[in-house]
C-alpha positions in Angstrom: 16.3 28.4 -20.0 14.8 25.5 -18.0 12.6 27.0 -15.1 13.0 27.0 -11.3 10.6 25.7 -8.9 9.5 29.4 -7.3 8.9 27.5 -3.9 12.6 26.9 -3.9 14.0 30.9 -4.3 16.0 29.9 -6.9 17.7 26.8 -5.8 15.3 23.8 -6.9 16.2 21.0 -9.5 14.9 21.8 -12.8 11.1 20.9 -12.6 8.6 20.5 -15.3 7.9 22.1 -19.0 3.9 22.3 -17.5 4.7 24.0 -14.4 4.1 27.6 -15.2 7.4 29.8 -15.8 8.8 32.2 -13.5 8.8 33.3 -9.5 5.2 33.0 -7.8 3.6 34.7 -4.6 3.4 33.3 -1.5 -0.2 31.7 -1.4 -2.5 33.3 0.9 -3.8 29.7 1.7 -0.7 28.6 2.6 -1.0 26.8 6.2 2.6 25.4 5.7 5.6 26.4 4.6 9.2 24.7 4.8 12.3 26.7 2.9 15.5 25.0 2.5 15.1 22.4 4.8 18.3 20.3 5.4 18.6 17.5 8.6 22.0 15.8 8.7 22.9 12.8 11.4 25.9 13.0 12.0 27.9 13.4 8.7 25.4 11.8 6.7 23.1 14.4 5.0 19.4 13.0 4.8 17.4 16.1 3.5 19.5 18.6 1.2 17.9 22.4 0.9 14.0 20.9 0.4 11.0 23.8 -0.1 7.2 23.5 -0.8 4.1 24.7 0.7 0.9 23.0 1.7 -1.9 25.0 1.0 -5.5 25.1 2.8 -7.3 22.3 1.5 -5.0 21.0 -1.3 -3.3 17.3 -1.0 1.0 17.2 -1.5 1.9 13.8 -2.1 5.8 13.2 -1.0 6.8 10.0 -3.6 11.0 8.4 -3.7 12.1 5.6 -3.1 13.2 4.4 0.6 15.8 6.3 2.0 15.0 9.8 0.0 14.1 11.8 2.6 10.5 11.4 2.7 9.8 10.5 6.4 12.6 12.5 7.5 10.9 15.7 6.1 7.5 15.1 7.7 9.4 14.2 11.2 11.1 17.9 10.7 7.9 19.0 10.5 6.7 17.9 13.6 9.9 18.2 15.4 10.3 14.4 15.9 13.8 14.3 14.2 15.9 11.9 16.6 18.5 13.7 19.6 21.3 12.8 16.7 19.5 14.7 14.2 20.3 18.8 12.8 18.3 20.7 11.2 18.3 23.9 9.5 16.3 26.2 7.3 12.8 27.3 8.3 9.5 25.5 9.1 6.3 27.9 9.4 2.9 26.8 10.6 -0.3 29.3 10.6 -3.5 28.2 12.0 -5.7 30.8 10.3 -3.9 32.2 6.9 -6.4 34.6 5.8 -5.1 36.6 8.4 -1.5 35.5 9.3 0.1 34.0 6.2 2.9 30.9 6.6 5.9 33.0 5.8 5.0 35.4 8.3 4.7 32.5 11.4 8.2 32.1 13.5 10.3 29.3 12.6 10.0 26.4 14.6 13.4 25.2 13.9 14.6 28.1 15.9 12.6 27.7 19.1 13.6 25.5 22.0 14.0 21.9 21.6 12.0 19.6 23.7 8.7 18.1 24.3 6.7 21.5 25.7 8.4 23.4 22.7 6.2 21.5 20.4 3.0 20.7 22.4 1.6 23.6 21.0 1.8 22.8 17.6 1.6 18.7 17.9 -1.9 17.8 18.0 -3.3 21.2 17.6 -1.8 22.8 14.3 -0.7 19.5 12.6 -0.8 16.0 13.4 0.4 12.7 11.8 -1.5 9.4 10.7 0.9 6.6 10.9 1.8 3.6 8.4 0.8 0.9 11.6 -2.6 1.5 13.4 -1.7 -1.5 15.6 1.6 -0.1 16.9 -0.1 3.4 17.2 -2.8 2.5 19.6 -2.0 1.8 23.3 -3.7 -2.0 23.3 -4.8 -1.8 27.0 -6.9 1.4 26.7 -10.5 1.7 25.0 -10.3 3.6 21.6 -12.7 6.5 23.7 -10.0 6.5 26.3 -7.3 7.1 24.4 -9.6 9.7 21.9 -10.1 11.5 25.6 -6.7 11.4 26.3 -5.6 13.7 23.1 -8.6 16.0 23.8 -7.6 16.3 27.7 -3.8 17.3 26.3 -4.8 20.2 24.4 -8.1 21.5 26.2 -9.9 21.7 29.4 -12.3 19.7 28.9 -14.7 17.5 31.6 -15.4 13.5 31.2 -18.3 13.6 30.1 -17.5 16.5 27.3 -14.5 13.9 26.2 -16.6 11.3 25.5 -19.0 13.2 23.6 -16.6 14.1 21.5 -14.7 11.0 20.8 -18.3 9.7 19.8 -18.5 12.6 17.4 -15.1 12.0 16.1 -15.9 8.4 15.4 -18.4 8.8 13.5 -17.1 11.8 11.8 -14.2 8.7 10.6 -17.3 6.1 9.4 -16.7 4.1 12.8 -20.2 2.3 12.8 -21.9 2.2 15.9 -19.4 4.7 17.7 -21.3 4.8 21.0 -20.5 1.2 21.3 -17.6 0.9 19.6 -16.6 3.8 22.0 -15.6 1.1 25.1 -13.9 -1.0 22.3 -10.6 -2.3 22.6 -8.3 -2.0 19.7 -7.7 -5.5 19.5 -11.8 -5.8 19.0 -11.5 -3.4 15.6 -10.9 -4.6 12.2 -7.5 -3.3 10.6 -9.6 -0.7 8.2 -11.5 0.0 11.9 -7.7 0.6 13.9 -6.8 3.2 11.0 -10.2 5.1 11.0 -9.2 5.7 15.1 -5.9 6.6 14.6 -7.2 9.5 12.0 -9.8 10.2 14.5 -7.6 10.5 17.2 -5.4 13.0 14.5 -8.8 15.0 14.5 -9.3 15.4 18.4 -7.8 19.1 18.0 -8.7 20.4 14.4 -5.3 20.4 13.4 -4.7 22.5 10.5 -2.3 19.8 8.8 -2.7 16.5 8.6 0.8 14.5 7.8 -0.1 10.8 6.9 2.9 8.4 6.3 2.1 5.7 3.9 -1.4 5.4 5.9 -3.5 2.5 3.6 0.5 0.4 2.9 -0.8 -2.2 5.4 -4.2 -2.3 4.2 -6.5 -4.5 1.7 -7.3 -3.1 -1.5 -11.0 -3.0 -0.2 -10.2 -1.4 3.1 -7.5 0.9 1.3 -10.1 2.6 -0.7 -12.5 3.2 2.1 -9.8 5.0 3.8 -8.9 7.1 0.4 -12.2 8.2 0.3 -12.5 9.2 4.1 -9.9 11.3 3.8 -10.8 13.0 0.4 -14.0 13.3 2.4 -12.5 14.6 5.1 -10.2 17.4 3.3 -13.6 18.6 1.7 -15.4 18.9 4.2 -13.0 20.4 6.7 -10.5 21.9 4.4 -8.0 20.8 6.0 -4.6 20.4 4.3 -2.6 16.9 3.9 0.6 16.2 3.6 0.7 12.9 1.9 4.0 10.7 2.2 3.3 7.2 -0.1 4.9 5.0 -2.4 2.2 4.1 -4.2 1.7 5.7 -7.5 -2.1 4.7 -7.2 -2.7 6.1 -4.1 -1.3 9.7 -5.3 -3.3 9.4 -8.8 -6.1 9.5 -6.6 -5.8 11.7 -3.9 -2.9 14.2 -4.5 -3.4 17.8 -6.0 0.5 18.4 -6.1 2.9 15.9 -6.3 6.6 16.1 -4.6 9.4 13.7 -6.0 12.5 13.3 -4.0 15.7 11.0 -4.4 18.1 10.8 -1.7 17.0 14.1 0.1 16.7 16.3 -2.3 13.8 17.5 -4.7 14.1 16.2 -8.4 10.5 17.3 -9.5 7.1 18.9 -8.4 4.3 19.8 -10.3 0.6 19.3 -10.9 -0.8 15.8 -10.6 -2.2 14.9 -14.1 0.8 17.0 -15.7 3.1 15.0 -13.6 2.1 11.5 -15.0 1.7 12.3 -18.3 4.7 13.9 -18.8 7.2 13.4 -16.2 10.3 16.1 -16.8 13.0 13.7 -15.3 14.5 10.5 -16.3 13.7 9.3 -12.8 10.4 9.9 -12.1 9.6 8.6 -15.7 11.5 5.0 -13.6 9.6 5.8 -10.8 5.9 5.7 -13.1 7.6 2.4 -15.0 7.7 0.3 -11.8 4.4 1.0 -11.2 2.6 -2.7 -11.5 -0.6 -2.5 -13.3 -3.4 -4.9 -14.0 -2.6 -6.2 -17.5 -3.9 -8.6 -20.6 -2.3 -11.7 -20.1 -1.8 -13.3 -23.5 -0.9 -17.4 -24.1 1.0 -17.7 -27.4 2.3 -21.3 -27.3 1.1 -24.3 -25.0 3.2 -24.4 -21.4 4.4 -20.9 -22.0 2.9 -17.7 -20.5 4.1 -14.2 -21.2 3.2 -11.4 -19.4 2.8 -8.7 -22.2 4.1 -5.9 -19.4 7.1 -7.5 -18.4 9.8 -9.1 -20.8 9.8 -12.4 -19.0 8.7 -15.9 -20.0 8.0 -18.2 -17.5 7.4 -22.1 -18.1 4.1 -22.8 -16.8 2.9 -25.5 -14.7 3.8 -29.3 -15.2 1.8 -31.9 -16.6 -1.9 -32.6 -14.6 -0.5 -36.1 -14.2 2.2 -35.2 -12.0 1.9 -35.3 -7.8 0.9 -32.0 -6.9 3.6 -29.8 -5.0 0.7 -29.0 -2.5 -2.8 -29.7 -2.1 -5.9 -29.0 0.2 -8.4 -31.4 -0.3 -11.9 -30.7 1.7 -9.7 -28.6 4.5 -11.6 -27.0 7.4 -9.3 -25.2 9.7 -10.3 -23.9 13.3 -9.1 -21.5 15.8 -10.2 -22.8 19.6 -11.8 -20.5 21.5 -10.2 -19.3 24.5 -11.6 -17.5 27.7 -15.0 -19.4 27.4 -15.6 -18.1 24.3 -16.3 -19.8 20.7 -14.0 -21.2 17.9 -13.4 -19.7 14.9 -13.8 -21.1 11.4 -10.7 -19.7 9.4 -11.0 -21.7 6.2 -13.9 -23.7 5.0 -13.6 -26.9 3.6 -11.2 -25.9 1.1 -9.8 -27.5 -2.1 -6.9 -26.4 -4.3 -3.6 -28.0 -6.5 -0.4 -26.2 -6.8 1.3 -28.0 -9.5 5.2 -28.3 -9.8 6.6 -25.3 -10.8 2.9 -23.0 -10.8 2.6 -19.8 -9.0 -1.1 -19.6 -7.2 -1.6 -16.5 -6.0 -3.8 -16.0 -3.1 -6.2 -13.1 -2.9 -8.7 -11.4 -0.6 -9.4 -8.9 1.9 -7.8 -9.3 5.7 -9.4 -11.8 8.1 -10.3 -14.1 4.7 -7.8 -16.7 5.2 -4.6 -16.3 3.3 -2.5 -15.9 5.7 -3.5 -19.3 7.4 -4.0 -21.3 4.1 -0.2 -20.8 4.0 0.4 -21.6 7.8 -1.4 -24.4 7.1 0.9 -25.6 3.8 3.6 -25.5 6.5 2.4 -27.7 9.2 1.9 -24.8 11.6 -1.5 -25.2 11.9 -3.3 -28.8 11.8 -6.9 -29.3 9.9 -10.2 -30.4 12.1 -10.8 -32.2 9.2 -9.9 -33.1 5.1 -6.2 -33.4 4.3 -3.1 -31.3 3.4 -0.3 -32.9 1.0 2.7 -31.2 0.2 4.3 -33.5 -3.3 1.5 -36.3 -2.1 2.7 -36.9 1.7 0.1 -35.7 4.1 1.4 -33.0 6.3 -1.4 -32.7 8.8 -0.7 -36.4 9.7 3.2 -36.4 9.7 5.2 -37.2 12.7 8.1 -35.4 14.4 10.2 -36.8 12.0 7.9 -36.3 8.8 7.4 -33.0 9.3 11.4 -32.1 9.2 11.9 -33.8 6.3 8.7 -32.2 4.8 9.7 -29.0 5.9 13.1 -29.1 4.4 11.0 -29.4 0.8 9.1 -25.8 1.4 10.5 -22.2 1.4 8.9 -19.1 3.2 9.3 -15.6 2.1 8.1 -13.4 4.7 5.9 -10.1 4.7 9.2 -7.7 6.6 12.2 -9.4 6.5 12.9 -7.2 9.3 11.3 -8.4 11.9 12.2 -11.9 10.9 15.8 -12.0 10.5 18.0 -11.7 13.7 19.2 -8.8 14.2 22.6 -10.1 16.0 23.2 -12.6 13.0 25.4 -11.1 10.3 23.4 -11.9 6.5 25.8 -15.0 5.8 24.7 -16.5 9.3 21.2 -15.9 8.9 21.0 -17.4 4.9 23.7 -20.4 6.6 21.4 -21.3 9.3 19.2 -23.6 7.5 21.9 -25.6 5.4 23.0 -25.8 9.4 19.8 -27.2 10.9 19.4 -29.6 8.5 22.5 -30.7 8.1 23.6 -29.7 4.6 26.8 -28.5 4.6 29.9 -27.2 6.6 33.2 -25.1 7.2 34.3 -24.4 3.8 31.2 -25.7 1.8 29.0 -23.5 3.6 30.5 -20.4 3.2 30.6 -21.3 -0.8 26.9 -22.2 -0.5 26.3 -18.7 1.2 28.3 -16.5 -1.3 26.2 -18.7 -4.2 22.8 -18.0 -3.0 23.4 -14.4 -2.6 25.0 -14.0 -5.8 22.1 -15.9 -7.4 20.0 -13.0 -5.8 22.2 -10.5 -7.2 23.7 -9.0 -4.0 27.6 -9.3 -3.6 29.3 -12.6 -1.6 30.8 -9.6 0.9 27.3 -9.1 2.3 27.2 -12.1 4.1 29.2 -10.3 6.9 26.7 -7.3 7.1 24.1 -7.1 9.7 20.8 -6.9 8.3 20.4 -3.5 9.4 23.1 -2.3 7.4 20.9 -3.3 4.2 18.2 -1.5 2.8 14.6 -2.9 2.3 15.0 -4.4 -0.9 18.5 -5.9 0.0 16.6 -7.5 2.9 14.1 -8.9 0.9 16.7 -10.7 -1.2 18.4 -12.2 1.7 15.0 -13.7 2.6 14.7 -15.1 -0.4 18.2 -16.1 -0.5 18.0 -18.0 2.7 14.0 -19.4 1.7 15.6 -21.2 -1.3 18.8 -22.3 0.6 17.5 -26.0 0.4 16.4 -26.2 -2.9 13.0 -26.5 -2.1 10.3 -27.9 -4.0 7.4 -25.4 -3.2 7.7 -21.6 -1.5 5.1 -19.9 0.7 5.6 -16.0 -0.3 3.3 -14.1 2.2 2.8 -10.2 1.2 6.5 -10.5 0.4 6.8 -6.9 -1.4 3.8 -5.1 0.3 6.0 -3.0 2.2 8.6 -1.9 -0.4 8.6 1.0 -2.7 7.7 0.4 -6.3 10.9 0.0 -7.8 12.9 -1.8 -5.3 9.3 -4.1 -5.5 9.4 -4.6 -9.5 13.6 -5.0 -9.1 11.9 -7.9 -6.5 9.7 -9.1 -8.7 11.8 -9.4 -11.7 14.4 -11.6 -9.5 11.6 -13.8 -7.8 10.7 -14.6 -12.1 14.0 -14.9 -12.6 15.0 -17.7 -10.0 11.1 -19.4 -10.5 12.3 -19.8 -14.6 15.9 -21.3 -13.4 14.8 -23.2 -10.0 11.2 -23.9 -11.0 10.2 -24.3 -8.1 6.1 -24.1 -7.2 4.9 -20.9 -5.0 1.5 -19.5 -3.1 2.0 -15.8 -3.5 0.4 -14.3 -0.7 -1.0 -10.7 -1.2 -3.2 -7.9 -1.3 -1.8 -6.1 -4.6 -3.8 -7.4 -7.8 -1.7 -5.9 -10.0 1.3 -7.9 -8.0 -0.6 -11.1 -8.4 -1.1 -10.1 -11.8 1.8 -10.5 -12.4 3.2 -13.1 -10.9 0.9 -15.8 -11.4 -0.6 -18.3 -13.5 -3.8 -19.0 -11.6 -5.3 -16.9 -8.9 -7.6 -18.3 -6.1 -10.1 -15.8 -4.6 -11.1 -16.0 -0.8 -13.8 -14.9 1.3 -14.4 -15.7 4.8 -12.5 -18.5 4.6 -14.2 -19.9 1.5 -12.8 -20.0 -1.9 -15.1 -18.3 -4.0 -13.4 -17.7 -7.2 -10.4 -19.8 -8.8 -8.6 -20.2 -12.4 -6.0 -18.8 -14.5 -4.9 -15.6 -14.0 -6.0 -13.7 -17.1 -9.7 -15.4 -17.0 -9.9 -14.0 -12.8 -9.0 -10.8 -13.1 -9.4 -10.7 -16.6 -12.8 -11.4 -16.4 -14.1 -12.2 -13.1 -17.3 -13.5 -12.5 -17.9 -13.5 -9.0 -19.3 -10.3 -7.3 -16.7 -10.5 -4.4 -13.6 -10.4 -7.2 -15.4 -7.6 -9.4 -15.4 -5.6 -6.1 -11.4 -6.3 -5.1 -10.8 -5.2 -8.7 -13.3 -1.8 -8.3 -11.0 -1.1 -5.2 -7.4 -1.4 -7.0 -6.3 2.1 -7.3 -4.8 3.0 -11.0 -2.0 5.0 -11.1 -3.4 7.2 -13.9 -5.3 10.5 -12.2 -7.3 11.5 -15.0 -8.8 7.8 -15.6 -9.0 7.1 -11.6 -10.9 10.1 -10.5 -13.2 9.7 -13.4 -14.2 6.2 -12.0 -14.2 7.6 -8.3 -17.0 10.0 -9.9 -18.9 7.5 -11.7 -19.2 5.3 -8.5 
């Protein structure tokens, strides 16, 4: 008889062999406690009959794909479900459980809706870290005004009192120099900086919960694990109990106690972390753990070949050295002006790299080190104060009006959240369509054959071209980017952080179709990005950067196969491995 998850009364999915056999109390550190939590909108059913408890001090990680009911569960929570949103089952909340356990609390799915309803328990028993630090802070308001804000909401407290404590509370996040930092703007903090605030700011109260949704996704490996360890810190030293929502399998191998699997709202397995990945019960978290990208031995069996030993993919490395590079920095130095009277900034330094025909080079290094604007640069966008920038031996930092279009037309961008770049009011056919159109490729019937081939050659249906792009689901966005970069054939692509934001399998189903079109196309590409084991994987040679300067460059298995700069040993420290037993024992040894 296969055993029921005792937080579910009976009605959970069949969880574990580890998990230990037969009903359980209610645990007297329980601080939350949801029971058959279902939220439909409309006729569409988005959480199905979900239970679990948070207790004092322990970590849940929530893991599933996009779409399985993760956010929606932690916006139940909090009561920030949408007006077209219904919920039912129960949602208990206890500030002190040694004396009022969680099942004993009222349910806050049966109180009043509304604002005040909540304002007792938002901020002050649980509060929520979110994915975007630059979209939760309010840019035109110091980080100390903002922190006094949230204190000012729940307490009586005077000015001078506020800012005390927002000092206290920055420092108690790492935030160096927080009396000056204090009267700081958010656009004057780093991105690690914005995300230590916006925990702060989830401090102000000494909430008893602490919800963070995908908190490190936008985040360098470097600045990812500084926040990891602030908050391990931070549930040891307050005891505070987090609710953990995360697709990456790295993050929860380090930091979660209890681990949560969901698939399109409802629960297909829970149970203890190191149990979980080393012997997952279900078919689908066992696909879940296998999308997982890791760091891996890259092996060269024949000359011009390169197999990646963890994928089952050959790809046909890069050309002959004799042939015209597909792009090439030679001595660049690119500036920002200053503006407002104050100084320019040095972005890259005098920087010189090759991307043969048909090579992948992927670009590495924390934010702020110049990735982003090396591949700005590859497209004309931004001009060198001085060296050159040829893309297949023209130089584009010297090309006229004309030049530059026909330059252009050569070079393919895949961008970071295909969201935010294709138009909304466009259906998918007119947005992959509207290149051929600009530069004058094809027409009428020919177009709308060229459309349904290039989404069919990323493996999504020819009927999608008269869907709207919000009708498609991350990864089908991501293919219609890449559908619509390679409309023109072109010779070279600029991918930048194209699967950062993705969950792990809808990323390797990604990955396995950008390896697929480079073996057919073979077509040259800078992949952009912060994930290693991405790059890893990817790539043939790797180019490191820091501050602008290229510090580290060569193939891929020699880089981060044996790195010999400090800069790259310490990227490669940071990458989190989805393998608890093996990633806390080299937390503890650093």
């Amino acid at each position: 008889m296969t055993d029921l998850d005792p937080d579910l009364d009976g009605h959970a999915e069949p969880t574990a062999p580890t998990e230990v056999p037969g009903p359980r109390p209610v645990r007297p550190d329980a601080v939350l406690r949801v029971s058959e939590l279902g939220v439909r909108f409309g006729s569409t059913t988005a959480v199905d009959t979900v239970s679990f408890s948070v207790d004092r001090g322990e970590i849940l990680a929530l893991v599933g794909e996009s779409g399985s009911g993760k956010t929606v569960t932690a916006q139940a929570v909090l009561g920030l479900l949408t007006g077209t949103a219904t919920a039912r089952g129960s949602v208990q909340l206890t500030s002190d459980p040694a004396r009022r356990p969680a099942d004993r609390e009222p349910n806050l799915l049966d109180g009043p809706a509304g604002v005040d309803a909540w304002a007792g328990v938002r901020g002050r028993l649980a509060a929520m870290v979110f994915q975007e630090p630059q979209t939760a802070l309010n840019p035109v308001k110091t980080v100390g005004w903002q922190l006094a804000e949230s204190l000012r909401a729940h307490q009586r407290i005077r000015p001078g009192g506020a800012r005390r404590r927002a000092i206290e509370l920055l420092a108690l996040v790492g935030i160096p120099e927080p009396e000056v930092r204090v009267d700081a703007y958010p656009h004057q903090l780093s991105g690690g900086q914005k995300q230590r605030v916006v925990i702060a700011l989830a401090l102000a109260n000494d909430p008893v919960l602490l919800i963070a949704d995908e908190p490190t996704t936008a985040l360098d490996v470097s600045v990812q694990a500084e926040i990891l360890a602030l908050l391990g810190e931070l549930r040891e030293r307050l005891g505070m109990a987090v609710l953990l929502i995360t697709h990456n399998m790295g993050v929860v191998a380090d930091l979660a106690d209890r681990v949560l699997v969901m698939r399109n709202g409802r629960m297909v397995e829970r149970g203890e972390v190191v149990a979980l990945f080393s012997a997952p019960f279900t078919d689908y978290t066992r696909e879940l753990l296998g999308s997982v990208p890791r760091l891996r031995v890259v092996a060269r069996d024949a000359p011009g070949i390169e197999i990646d030993l963890g994928a089952e993919r050959a790809v046909v490395a890069s050309a002959s050295p004799t042939s015209t590079p597909a792009l090439s920095f030679v001595d660049a130095v690119v500036d920002y002006p200053g503006r407002f009277g104050r100084p320019g900034f040095r972005a890259l330094h005098a920087l010189t790299v090759e991307v043969a025909p048909g090579e992948v080079l992927g670009v590495v290094g924390e934010s702020g080190s110049g990735k982003s604007t090396l591949g700005r640069a590859a497209l004309g966008l931004l001009r060198p104060t001085s060296g050159r920038i040829e893309v297949a031996g023209s130089d584009i930092s010297a090309a006229g009006r004309a030049e530059l279009r026909r330059l252009r037309r050569r070079i393919g961008v895949v961008p970071q959240d295909p969201a935010s770049t294709l138009d909304p009011l466009l259906s998918v056919g007119e947005s992959v369509a509207e290149p051929l159109q600009v530069h004058r490729e094809a027409s009428g019937r020919l177009l709308r054959q060229r459309v349904a081939t290039l989404l069919q050659s990323v493996s999504l249906p020819s009927r999608y071209a008269e869907r709207r792009p919000h009708e498609l689901s991350g990864g089908q966005r991501q293919r219609v980017a890449l559908a619509r970069a390679l409309a023109l054939r072109p010779d070279l692509l600029i991918a930048d952080e194209p699967t950062s934001a993705l969950d792990v399998s809808v990323q390797a189903a990604v990955l396995a179709e950008f390896a697929r079109l480079r073996a057919e196309l073979g077509f040259a590409c800078v992949f952009i990005s912060h994930d290693l084991a991405v790059v890893d994987s990817v790539s043939d040679r790797v180019l490191v950067l820091q501050d602008g300067r290229a510090v580290e460059s060569g193939p891929t298995d020699r880089v981060l196969g044996r790195p010999t700069h400090p800069y790259t040993r310490a990227l490669l420290t940071a990458v989190p491995i989805p393998d608890p037993i093996e990633q806390r024992a080299r937390r503890h040894a650093s």
